[in-house]
LUMTORBA-33123 format. One line per field, with one value per residue (C-alpha): residue in three letters; x negated, y, z negated. Coordinates in nm, 3 decimals. Layout:
BEGIN
res = (ALA;...) .
x = (X;...) .
y = (Y;...) .
z = (Z;...) .
! end
This chain:
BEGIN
res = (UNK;UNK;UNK;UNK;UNK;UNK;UNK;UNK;UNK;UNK;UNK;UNK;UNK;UNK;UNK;UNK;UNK;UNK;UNK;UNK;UNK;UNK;UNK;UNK;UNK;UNK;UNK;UNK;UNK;UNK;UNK;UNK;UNK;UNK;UNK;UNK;UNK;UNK;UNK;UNK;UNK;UNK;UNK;UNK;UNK;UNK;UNK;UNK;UNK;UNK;UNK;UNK;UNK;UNK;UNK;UNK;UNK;UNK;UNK;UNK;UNK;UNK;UNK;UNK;UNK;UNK;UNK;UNK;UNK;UNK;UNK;UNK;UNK;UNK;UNK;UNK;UNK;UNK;UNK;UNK;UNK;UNK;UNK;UNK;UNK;UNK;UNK;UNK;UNK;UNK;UNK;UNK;UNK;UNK;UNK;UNK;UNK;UNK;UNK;UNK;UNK;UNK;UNK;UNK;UNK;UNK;UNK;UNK;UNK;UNK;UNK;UNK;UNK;UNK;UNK;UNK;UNK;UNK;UNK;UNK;UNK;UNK;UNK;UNK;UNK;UNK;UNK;UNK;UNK;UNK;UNK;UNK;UNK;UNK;UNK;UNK;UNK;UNK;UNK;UNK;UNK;UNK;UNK;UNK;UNK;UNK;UNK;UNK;UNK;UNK;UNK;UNK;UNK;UNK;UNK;UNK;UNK;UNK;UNK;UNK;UNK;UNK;UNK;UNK;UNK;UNK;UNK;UNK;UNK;UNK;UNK;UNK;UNK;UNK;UNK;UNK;UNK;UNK;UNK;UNK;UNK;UNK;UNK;UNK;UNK;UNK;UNK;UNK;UNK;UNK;UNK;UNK;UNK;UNK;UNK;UNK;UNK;UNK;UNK;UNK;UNK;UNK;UNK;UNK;UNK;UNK;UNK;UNK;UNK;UNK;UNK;UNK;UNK;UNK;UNK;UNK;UNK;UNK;UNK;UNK;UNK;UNK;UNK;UNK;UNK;UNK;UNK;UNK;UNK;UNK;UNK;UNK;UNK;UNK;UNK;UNK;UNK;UNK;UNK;UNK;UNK;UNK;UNK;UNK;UNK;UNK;UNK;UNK;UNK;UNK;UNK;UNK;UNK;UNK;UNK;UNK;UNK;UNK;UNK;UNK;UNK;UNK;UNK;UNK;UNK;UNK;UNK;UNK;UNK;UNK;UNK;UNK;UNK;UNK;UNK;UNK;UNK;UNK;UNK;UNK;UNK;UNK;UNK;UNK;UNK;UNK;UNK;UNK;UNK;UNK;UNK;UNK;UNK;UNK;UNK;UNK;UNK;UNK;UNK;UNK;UNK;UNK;UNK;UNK;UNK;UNK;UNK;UNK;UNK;UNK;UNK;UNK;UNK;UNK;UNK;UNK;UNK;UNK;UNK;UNK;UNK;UNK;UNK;UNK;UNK;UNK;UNK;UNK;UNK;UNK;UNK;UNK;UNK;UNK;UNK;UNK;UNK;UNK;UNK;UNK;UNK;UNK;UNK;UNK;UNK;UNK;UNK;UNK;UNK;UNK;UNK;UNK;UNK;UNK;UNK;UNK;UNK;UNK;UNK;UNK;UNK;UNK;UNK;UNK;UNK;UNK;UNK;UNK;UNK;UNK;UNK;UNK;UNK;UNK;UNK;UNK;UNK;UNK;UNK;UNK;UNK;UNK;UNK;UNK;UNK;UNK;UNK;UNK;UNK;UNK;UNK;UNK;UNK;UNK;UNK;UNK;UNK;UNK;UNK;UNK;UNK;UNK;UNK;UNK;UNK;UNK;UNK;UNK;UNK;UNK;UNK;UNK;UNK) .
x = (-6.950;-6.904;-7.086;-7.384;-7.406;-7.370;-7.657;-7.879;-7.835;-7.814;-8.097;-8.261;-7.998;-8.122;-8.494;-8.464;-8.548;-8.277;-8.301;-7.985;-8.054;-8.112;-7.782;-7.570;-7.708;-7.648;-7.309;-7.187;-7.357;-7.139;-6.827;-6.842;-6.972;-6.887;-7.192;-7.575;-7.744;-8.098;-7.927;-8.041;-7.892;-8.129;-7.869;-7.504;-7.434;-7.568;-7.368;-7.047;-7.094;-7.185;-6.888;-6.657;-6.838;-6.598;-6.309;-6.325;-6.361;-6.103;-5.844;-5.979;-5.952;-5.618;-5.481;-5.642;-5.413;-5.071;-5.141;-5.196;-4.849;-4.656;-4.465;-4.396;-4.262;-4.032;-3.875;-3.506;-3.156;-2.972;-2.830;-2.471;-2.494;-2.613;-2.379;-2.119;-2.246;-2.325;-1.951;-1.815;-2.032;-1.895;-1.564;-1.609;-1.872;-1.860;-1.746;-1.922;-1.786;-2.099;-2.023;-1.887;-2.186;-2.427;-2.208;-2.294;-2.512;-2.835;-2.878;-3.074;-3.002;-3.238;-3.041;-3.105;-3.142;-2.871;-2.628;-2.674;-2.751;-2.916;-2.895;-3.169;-3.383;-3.757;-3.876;-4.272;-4.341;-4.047;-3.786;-3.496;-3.200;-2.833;-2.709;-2.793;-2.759;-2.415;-2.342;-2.252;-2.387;-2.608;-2.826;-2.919;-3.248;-3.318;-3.197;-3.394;-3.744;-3.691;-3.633;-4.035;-4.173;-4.012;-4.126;-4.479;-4.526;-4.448;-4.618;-4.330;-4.269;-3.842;-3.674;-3.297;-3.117;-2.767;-2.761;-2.522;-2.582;-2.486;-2.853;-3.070;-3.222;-3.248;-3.463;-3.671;-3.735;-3.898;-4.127;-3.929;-3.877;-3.520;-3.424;-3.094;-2.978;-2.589;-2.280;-2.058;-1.668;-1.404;-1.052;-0.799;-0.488;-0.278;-0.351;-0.394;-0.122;-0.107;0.096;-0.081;-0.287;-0.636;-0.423;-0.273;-0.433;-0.442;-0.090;0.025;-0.206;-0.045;0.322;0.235;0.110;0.425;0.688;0.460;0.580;0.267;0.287;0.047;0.054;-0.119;-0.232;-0.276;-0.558;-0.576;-0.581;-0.442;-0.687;-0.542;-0.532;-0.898;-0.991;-0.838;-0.995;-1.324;-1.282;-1.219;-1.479;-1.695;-1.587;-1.686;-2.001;-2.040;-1.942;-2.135;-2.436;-2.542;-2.524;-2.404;-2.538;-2.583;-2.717;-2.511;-2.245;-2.052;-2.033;-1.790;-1.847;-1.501;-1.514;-1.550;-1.310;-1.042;-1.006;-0.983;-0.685;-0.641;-0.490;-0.449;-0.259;-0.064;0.071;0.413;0.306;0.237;-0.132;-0.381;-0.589;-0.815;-0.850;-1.024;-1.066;-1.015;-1.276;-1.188;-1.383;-1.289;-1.301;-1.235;-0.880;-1.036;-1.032;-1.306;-1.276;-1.569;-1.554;-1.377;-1.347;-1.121;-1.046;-1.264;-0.950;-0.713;-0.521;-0.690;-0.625;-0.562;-0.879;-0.712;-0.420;-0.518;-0.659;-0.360;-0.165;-0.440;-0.422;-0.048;-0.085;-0.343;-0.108;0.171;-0.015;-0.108;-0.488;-0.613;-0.899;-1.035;-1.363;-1.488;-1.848;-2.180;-2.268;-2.609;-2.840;-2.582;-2.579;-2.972;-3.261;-3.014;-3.173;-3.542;-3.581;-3.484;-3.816;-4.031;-3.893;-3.507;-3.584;-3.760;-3.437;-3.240;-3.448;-3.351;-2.985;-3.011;-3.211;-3.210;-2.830;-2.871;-3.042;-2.772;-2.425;-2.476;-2.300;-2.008;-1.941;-1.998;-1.730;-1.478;-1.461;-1.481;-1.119;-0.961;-1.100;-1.304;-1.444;-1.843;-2.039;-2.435;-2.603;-3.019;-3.352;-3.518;-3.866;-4.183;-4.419;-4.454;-4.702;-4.471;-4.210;-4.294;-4.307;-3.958;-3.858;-3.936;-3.760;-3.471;-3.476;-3.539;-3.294;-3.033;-3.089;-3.077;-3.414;-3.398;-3.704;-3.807;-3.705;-3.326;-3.327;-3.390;-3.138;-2.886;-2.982;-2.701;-2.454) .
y = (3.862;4.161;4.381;4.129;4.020;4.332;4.513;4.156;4.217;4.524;4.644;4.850;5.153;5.191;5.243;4.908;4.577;4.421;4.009;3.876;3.896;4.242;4.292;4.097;4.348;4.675;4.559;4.485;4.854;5.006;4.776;4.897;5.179;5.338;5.543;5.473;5.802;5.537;5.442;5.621;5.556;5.692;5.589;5.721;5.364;5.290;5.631;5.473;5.111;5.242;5.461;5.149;4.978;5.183;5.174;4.796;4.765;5.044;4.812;4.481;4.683;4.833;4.464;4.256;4.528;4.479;4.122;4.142;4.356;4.223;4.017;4.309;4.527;4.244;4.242;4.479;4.474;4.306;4.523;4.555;4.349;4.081;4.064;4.072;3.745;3.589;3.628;3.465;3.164;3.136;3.169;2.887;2.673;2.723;2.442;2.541;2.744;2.894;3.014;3.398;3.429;3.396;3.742;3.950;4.266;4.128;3.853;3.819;3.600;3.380;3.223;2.917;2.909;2.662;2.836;2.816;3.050;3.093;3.348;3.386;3.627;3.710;3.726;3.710;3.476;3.264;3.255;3.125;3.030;2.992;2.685;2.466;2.563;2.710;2.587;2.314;1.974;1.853;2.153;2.075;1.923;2.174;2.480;2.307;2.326;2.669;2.810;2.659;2.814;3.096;3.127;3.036;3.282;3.554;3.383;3.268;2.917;2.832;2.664;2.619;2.651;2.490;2.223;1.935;1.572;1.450;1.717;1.542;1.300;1.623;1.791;1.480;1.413;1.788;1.731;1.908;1.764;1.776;1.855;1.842;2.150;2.049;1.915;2.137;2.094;2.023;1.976;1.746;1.929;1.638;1.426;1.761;1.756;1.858;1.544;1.258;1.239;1.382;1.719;1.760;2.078;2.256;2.154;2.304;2.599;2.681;2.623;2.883;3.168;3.103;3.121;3.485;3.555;3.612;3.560;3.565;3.763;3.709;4.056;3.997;4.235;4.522;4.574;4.939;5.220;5.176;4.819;4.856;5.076;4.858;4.502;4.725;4.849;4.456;4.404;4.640;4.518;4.169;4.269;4.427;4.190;3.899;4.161;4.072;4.257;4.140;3.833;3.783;3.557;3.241;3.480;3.794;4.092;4.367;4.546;4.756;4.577;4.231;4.276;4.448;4.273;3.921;3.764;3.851;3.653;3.853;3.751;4.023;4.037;4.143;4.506;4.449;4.501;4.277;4.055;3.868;3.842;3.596;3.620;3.370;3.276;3.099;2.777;2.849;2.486;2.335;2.287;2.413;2.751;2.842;3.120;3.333;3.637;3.490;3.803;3.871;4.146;4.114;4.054;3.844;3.556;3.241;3.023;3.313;3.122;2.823;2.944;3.158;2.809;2.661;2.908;2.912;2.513;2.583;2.860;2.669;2.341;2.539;2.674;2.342;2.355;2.009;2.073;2.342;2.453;2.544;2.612;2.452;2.368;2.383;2.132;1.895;1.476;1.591;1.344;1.128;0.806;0.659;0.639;0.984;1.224;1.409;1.695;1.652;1.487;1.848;2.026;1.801;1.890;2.298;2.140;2.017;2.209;2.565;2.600;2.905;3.137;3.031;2.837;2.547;2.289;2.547;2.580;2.233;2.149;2.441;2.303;1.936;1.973;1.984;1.676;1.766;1.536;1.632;1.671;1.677;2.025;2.042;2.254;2.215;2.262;2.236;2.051;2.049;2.343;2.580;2.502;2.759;3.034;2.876;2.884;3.290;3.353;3.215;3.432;3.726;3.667;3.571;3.894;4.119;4.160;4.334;4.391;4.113;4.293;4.355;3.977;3.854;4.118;3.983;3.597;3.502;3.576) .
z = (6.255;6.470;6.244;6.232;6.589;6.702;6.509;6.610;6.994;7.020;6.810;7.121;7.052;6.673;6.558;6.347;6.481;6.276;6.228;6.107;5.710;5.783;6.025;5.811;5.533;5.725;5.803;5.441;5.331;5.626;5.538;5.177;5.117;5.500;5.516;5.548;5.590;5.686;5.984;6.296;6.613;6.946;7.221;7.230;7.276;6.937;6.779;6.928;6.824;6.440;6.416;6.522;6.211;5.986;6.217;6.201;5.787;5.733;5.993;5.794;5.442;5.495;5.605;5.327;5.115;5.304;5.305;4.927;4.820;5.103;4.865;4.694;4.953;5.082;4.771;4.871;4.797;5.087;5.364;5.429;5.708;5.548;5.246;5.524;5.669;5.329;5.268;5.618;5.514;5.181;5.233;5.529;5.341;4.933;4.715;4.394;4.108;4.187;4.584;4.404;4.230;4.553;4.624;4.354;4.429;4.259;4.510;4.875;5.127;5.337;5.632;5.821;6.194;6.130;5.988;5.614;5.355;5.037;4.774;4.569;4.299;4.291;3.949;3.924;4.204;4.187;4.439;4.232;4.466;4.281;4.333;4.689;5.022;5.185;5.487;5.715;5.597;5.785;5.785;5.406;5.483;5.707;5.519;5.250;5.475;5.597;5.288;5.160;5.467;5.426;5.055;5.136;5.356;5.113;4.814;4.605;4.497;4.545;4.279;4.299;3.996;3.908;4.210;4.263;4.177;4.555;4.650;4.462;4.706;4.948;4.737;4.633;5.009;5.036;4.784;4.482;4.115;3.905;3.549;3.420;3.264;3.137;3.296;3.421;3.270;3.524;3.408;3.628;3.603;3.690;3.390;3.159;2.889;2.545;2.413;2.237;1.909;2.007;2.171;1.835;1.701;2.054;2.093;1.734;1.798;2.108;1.980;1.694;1.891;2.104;1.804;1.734;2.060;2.256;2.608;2.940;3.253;3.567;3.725;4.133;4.281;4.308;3.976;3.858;3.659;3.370;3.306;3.398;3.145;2.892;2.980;3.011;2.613;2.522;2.704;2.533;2.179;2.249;2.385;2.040;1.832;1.965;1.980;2.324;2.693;3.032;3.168;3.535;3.781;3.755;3.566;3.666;3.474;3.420;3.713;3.802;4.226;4.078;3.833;4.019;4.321;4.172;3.950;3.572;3.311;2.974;2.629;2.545;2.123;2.043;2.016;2.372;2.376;2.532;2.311;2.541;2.897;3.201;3.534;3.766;4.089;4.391;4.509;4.879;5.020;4.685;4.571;4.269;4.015;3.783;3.524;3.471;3.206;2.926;2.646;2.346;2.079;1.735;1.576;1.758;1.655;1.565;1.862;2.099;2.347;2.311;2.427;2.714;2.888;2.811;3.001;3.297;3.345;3.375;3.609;3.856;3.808;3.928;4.267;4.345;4.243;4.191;3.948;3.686;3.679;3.283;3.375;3.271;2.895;2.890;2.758;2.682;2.755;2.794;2.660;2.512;2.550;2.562;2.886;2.954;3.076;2.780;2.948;2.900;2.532;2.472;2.579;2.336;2.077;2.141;2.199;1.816;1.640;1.748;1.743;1.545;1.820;2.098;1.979;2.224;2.026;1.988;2.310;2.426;2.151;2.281;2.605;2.488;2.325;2.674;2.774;3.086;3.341;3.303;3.594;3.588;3.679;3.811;3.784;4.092;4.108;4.252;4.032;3.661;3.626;3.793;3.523;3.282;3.529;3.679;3.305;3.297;3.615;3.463;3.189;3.341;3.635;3.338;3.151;3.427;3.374;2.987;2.760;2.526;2.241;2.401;2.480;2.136;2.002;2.256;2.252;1.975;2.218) .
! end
């Protein structure tokens, strides 16, 4: 418009007569191609006002460009600063096996103008938050609505991934849609025990690595170099044996700050070595412990797992935690019955039939010998043709962001 007005009205300083086809012409040759060698100015008035031609595309260029990658260069690791504040609100707010995670170095924060904050992931043009909202509760709507302006003004499209059932009306009410992904295992340590008929096997198991004289040990951070090293090499061997790699996201890693300034519970043999290991993760307003990396030796005891959660109920019983947190089993109690969505009956179909790939079933059934209360765990989306690329996010964000072929050499795990 300012190109085209400009060389309408003020034809006089050039030695064209230009009509507006003919403006709006010499303004998109200028814009473009930012020279016209035709174009002959006779006032310095008309000199001036041509030159500004360029200045003006080159500014309107440049910010078409900027607007274009500024997803892109928003994309940074969180600053000190604001891991520092993501931890005060966590330790005051979090009440999710999932409120460590939101700590881990591959997460961002977006906080709420009231006081909430949520960690999230960019993959592609998703901005995948773990879990819902931290923070006080009634800023969960709001939290909720900041975070969609927030992501629409750099392009992305949230999702939230792992959220309570208690959220789900939240989420609804901002326009999102829900999938369930698992339940989540949750042991009540007051009415754990291993008498009875159905606790027969883990009972017996348990009594025989006993009479081997294996025994547990609860390291209190800081852990010591040496000790380190060691749970690092199990580590290692596990890693090798189920043929996978670190996961992370929703998961921690072996990562020698995690693991060394958090509680360790190892099995050590009669030789005194360790055989397996977990570490334990506060729920900070829960009266609640969750274990995260759960790793053995490739030749340890049959039963040794079993075992080792024995001995951690005990522990957490004893310093007066209420609950235990197992984690999610994915894709279970999904599409079970005919009224369930086409979705969650597709997800039941992986649950059943492509058990080979990833050992859902397997791990549904380890946990399912404890007897755990199950809790429901959500997708939240935005519609249904963002689900794929929600889908890929999830991936990615779960992989730590391997190659395709390192992800199908790792998927068994």
């Amino acid at each position: 418009m300012y190109g085209m007005l400009g060389f309408y009205l003020l034809d006089r300083h050039f030695k064209v007569n230009f009509g507006l086809e003919a403006a709006l012409r010499q303004t998109l040759i200028m814009f473009t191609q930012f020279y016209d060698p035709g174009l002959q100015p006779i006032t310095g008035f008309g000199r001036y006002f041509a030159g500004s031609i360029y200045g003006v595309g080159a500014a309107t260029i440049g910010y078409a460009l900027l607007m274009l990658t500024r997803p892109v260069l928003v994309r940074r690791r969180a600053r000190p600063e604001e891991r520092a504040r993501a931890r005060q609100i966590v330790e005051k707010y979090g009440r999710s096996s999932l409120a460590r995670a939101t700590l881990f170095d591959d997460k961002v924060y977006f906080f709420s103008p009231g006081g909430s904050m949520i960690a999230y992931v960019v993959k592609g043009r998703i901005a995948l938050a773990l879990g819902d909202p931290i923070g006080p509760a009634g800023d969960l709507v709001p939290a909720i609505g900041n975070y969609q302006i927030f992501c629409s003004k750099n392009d992305w499209q949230p999702a939230f991934y792992q959220t309570l059932p208690d959220t789900l009306e939240s989420y609804h009410s901002a326009g999102f849609n829900s999938l369930k992904i698992g339940d989540e295992a949750i042991i009540d340590l007051g009415g754990f025990t291993l008498e009875g008929r159905s606790n027969k096997g883990l009972r017996s198991g348990f009594n025989r690595l006993t009479k081997l004289d294996h025994h547990t040990r609860v390291y209190s951070p800081p852990l010591p170099d040496d000790l380190l090293r060691e749970l690092f090499a199990i580590s290692n061997e596990w890693l090798a044996t189920m043929h996978g790699s670190e996961k992370h996201f929703s998961l921690g890693w072996f990562e020698d700050d995690y693991i060394r300034n958090g509680p360790v519970m190892v099995v050590q043999t009669p030789q005194g070595t360790i055989s397996a290991f977990a570490n334990l993760v506060p729920e900070y307003t829960l009266n609640e412990v969750s274990v995260d990396l759960m790793r053995h030796r490739n030749n340890v005891v049959p039963g040794t797992m079993d075992y080792l959660f024995v001995a951690l109920f005990e522990w957490a019983r004893e310093r007066g935690y209420t609950t235990f947190n197992l984690g999610l089993s994915s894709l279970s109690g999904i599409g079970e019955h005919n009224e369930d969505p086409a979705i969650e009956k597709g997800l039941h179909f992986i649950y059943e039939h492509i058990n080979q790939f990833y050992n859902f079933k397997g791990l549904h059934a380890f946990k399912e010998k404890f007897h755990p209360e199950w809790s429901p765990r959500y997708l939240i989306y935005p519609d249904a043709a963002s689900l794929p690329a929600v889908a890929a996010a999830l991936i990615r964000a779960d992989s730590g962001d391997q190659s395709l072929m390192e992800l199908l050499k790792g998927i068994r795990r």
